[in-house]
C-alpha positions, -999 to +999 in steps of 0.1 A: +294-261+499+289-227+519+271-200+502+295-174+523+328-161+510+355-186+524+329-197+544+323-177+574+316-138+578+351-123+588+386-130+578+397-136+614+383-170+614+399-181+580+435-194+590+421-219+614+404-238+588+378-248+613+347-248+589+331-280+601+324-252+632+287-244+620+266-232+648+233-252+648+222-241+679+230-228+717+216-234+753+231-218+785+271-220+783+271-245+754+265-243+712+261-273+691+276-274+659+255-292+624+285-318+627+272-330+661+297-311+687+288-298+716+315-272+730+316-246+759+314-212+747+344-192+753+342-173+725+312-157+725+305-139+699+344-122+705+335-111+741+302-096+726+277-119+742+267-112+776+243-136+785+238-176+790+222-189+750+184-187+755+181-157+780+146-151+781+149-115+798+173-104+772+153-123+745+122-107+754+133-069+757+154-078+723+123-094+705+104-062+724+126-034+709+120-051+671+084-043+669+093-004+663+115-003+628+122+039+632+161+032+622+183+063+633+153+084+638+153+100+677+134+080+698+128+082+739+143+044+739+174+058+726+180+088+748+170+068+776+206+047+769+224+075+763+214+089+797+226+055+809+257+059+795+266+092+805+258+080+841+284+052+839+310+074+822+305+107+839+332+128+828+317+129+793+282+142+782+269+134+746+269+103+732+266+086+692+255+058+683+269+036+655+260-005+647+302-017+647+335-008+658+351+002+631+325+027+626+329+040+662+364+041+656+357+061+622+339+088+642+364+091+663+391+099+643+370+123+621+362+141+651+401+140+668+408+160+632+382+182+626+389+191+664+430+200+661+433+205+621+459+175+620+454+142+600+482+118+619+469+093+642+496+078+669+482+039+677+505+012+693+518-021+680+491-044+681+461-029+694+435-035+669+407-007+660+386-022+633+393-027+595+399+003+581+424+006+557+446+034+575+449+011+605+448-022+593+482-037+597+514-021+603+535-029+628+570-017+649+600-013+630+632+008+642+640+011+608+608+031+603+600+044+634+578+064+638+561+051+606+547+017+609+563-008+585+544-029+563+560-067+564+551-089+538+535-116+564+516-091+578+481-112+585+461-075+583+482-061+551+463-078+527+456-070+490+427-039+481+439-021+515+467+006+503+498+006+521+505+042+521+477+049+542+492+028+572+524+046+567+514+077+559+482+084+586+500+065+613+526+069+637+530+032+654+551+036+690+552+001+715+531-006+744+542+003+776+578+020+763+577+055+779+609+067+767+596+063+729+566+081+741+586+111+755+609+110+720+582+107+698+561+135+717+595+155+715+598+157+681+562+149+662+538+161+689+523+188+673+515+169+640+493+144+666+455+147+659+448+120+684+467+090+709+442+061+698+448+033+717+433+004+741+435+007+776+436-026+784+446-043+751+430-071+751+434-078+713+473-072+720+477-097+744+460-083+773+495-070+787+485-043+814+497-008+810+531+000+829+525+024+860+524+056+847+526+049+811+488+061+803+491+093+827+525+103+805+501+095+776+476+121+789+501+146+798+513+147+767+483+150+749+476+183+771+502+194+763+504+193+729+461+196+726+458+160+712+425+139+718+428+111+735+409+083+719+402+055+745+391+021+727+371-001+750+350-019+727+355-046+746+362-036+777+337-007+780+308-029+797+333-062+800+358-047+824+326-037+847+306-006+849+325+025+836+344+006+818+388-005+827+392+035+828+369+035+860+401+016+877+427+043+862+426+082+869+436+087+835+405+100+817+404+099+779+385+125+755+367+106+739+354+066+746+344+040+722+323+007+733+308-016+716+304-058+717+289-066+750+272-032+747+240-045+731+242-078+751+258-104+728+231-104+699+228-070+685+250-048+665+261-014+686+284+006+692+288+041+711+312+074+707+311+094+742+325+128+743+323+161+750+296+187+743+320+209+729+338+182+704+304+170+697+296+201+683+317+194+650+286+171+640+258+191+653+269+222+630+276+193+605+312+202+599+316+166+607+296+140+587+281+109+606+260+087+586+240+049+598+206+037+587+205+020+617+224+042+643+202+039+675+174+022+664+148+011+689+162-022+686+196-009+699+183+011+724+164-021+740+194-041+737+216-016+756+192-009+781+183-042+789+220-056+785+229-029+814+197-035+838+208-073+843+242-066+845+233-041+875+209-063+893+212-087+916+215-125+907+226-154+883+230-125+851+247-100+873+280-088+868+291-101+897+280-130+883+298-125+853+332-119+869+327-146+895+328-176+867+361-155+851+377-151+888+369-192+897+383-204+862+409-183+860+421-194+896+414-230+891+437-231+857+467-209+870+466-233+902+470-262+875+494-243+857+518-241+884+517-276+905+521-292+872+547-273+851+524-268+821+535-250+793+518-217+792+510-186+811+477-169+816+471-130+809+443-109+810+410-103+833+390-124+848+361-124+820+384-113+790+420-136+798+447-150+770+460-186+776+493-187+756+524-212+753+554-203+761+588-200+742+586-198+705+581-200+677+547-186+689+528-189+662+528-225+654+528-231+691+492-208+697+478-226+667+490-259+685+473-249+714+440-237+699+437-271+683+443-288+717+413-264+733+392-272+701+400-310+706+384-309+744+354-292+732+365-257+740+358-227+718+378-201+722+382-167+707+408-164+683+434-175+686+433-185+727+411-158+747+387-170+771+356-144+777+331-156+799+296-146+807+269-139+836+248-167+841+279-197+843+267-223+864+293-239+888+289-270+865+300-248+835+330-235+853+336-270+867+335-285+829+349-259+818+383-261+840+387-295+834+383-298+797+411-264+795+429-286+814+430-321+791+438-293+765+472-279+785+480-311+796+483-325+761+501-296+750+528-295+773+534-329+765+547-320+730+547-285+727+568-283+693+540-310+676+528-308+638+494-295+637+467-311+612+433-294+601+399-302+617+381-303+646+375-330+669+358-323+700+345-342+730+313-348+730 
């Protein structure tokens, strides 16, 4: 019996009941579990992980940046990274640093508030931003529009998290739908602190923002002096250098990154802003607190994370979105010669694979089980995130075990599900 509450470290796991998934061990593209599987690694570490298991650079400059344990005292490691950042996201110039996420997010908001003198926070169905209580579940509801509704079967409205802090900190508009934009704007735009939101919402989906939607966004936000709180925790180093904004003109106040940040197998995350908004913390109207906030151990991991990435080779980032671009072409060319039941969204190193027709979700938890049965781990429920240093074989093995996995889902898309995991081998 596990030691860990419900047996794993975060709740997100819990509903697929997969707890004879026990890491043992990892080499290159592949983890072994304690019950004898060997799977390809698709989820890694929910597109934190950067790197083949076992990189030696990255293990070296990790083990490298451990020897020094200063915390979140200033260091030159650590404003060496920030200087790094600020050169891949120009258009701001001071940076925090936090150890998750959530905490990024935190800082954010704090900041959007003490910055306009408003509380409200305007987020979008789906898009997830950590586990705060205030934006923790919730979700679109005309009959409470603009206020999110809280639904019974909400999976992130769960007991010890207050309800009247989703619906009364929150205003919860959908993705992509510019006339509720304009309306809500219209009416509630000068109650806005901030527009929180993911670029490229990966964690909703990974549906694309409409032409034009995210410029309205900004103009709005001009006009009606709201921050603009861009969340690319995962795609702030995923998406490529610069992060997904580096393909938009839209440019957000303030940025948020974290996972693949600090490589895959240490905790950080970074708030990027402006001088002039940073200057809430430095006169310490704003409190930001971490014991470990850019530690020398953080600062190796993000500097060394970004120097592979950037050079040439097998752990490039070319490299990384070359294994994304081959398997994401080799399964949507499957997907259409044989008629299999799903679609494919996303980018190439951060995609969803997801059935179609409904109800959708018996038919994703179908599906995961089918990807688990092949020897594929995916995130949760079906995202795909690969990483730089995929061999051809991988992507090759890879491909062809997602494959058997569609293949026997689209054969009986509507079939009962049963608990465990039994993967190829």
């Amino acid at each position: 019996m596990s030691s860990l509450a419900g047996g794993v470290n975060y709740n997100f796991r819990i509903p697929g009941h997969e707890h004879d998934l026990v890491v043992a061990g990892g080499e290159g593209a592949w983890i072994t579990t304690t019950s004898g599987l060997r799977m390809l690694d698709f989820f890694s570490a929910f597109g934190a992980r950067a790197f083949p298991h076992g990189c030696r650079p990255y293990e070296v400059a990790v083990a490298t940046g451990a020897r020094v344990m200063s915390g979140s005292l200033p260091s030159a490691a650590i404003e060496h990274a920030a200087a790094t950042l600020i050169r891949l996201f120009p258009h701001h110039s001071t940076v925090r640093f936090c150890t998750s996420g959530t905490e990024a997010v935190q800082l954010a908001i704090r900041l959007a508030r003490a910055a306009t003198g408003r509380t409200r926070i305007m987020r979008f169905n789906e898009h997830y931003h950590g586990h705060l209580d205030a934006l923790l579940g919730g979700t679109y509801s005309p009959s409470t529009y603009p206020d999110p509704a809280v639904l019974p079967d909400d999976p992130r409205a769960t007991e010890g998290s207050p309800p009247e802090q989703v619906t009364t900190q929150n205003y919860l508009a959908r993705w992509n739908n510019i006339d509720d934009v304009d309306s809500f704007f219209r009416a509630y735009g000068d109650s806005v602190a901030a527009v929180l939101l993911e670029p490229y919402p990966i964690n909703a989906g990974a549906v694309a923002p409409a032409p034009g939607f995210l410029e309205r966004i900004r103009q709005h936000c001009n006009r009606h002096n709201a921050v603009l709180i861009f969340d690319e925790i995962i795609t702030g180093i995923r998406a490529g250098f610069g992060g997904w904004q580096a393909t938009s003109s839209v440019r957000p106040d303030i940025t948020l990154l974290g996972k693949m940040l600090g490589g895959g197998a240490v905790p950080v995350s970074a708030v990027l802003t402006s001088d002039a908004i940073f200057r809430l913390c430095a006169d310490h109207r704003v409190v930001h607190g971490g014991t470990l906030n850019g530690s020398p151990l953080a600062a190796a991991a993000i500097t060394r994370t970004i120097e592979l990435l950037q050079a040439p080779g097998a752990l490039s980032m070319d490299s990384l979105h070359r294994a994304g671009k081959d398997l994401l072409t080799s399964i949507h060319n499957h997907i259409q010669r044989e008629d299999l039941k799903v679609i494919v969204t996303g980018l190439p190193a951060a995609f969803w694979i997801k059935p179609i027709g409904r109800p959708i979700s018996a038919r994703t938890a179908l599906l995961r089980r089918h990807l688990l049965a092949a020897g594929v781990l995916p995130a949760a429920p079906t995202r795909i995130y690969t990483t730089a240093g995929m061999t051809e074989n991988d992507i090759a093995e890879g491909a062809q075990r997602i494959l058997t996995a569609l293949r026997a889902f689209s054969q009986n898309p509507y079939a009962e599900t049963s608990g465990g995991t039994r993967a190829r081998t």
